[in-house]
C-alpha positions, 0 to 999 in steps of 0.5 A: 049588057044589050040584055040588059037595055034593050032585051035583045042578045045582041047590037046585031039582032036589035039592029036587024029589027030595026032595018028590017022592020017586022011588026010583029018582032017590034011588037015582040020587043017593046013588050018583052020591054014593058014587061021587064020594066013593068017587073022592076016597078013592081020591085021598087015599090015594093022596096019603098014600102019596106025602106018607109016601114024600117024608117018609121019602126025602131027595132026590139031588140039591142041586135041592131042598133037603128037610132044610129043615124047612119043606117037611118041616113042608108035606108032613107037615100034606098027609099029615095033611090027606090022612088026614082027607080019608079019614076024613071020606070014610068018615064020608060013605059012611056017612051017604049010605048011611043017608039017606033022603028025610025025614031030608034034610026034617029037616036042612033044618028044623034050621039045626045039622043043616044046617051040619053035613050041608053040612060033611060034605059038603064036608069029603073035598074040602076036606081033599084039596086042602088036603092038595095045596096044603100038598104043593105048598107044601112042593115049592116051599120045598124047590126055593127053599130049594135051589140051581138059579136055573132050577128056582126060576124054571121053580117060580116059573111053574109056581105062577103058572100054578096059582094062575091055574088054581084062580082059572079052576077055582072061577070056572066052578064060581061 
């Protein structure tokens, strides 16, 4: 999870940066930082431009069925996810620009500040694979709502295997 927020492998190490300040482990730091948010910037837009172009193109063929309007409600809430996964991205960039070692020390005496910080940090990735998994939701209702058994089938494993990989995936992090 600290991989995750703050790019250290543990509470320990980041909290070994902090009392120990060491410019260039922090300067280590606040860019393995930027560099992981600037990665999930790039990803969300990305995704916005592809959720807008599946919002304004109709499909050609009766495979999916994309004038149903639960795939179109899906892929809209994944371009609005999309936009705050960006937003809160740049929200980030700066915050991780201006912190400091002794702000760290206040957020960490402050329980509000603290939630907050760790919110921030974790808000462009939480909204990017909301914003996935809401796109992905809406392809399978297309493909469902359609009129191929195969493709309902080849989506129906093809979501299992997903779910099965986010379970793998979150578990290694855990």
């Amino acid at each position: 999870m600290y991989i995750l927020l703050i790019g250290t492998s543990s509470l320990e190490r980041f909290s070994d940066i902090i009392e120990h300040p060491d410019p260039t482990q922090w300067k280590e730091l606040k860019g393995l930082l930027v560099d992981r948010t600037s990665n999930i910037n790039v990803v969300a837009a990305l995704t916005l431009s592809t959720c807008a172009s599946f919002l304004t193109t109709s499909g050609p063929t009766d495979i999916a069925n994309w004038s149903h309007p639960f795939p179109y409600l899906c892929i809209l809430a994944g371009t609005v996810f999309a936009t705050l996964s960006v937003l809160s991205g740049v929200g980030l960039l700066g915050f991780i620009n201006a912190v400091q070692p002794n702000t760290v020390r206040e957020i960490q005496s402050n329980h509000l500040k603290f939630a907050s910080t760790v919110t921030l940090l974790i808000m462009p990735f939480l909204c990017l694979f909301t914003s996935g998994l809401a796109s992905i939701t809406g392809c399978l209702g297309a493909v469902w709502f359609g009129n191929s058994t195969w493709a309902r089938t080849g989506v129906t494993i093809g979501f299992v295997w997903f779910i099965l990989m986010m379970f793998v995936i979150f578990g290694s992090l855990y």
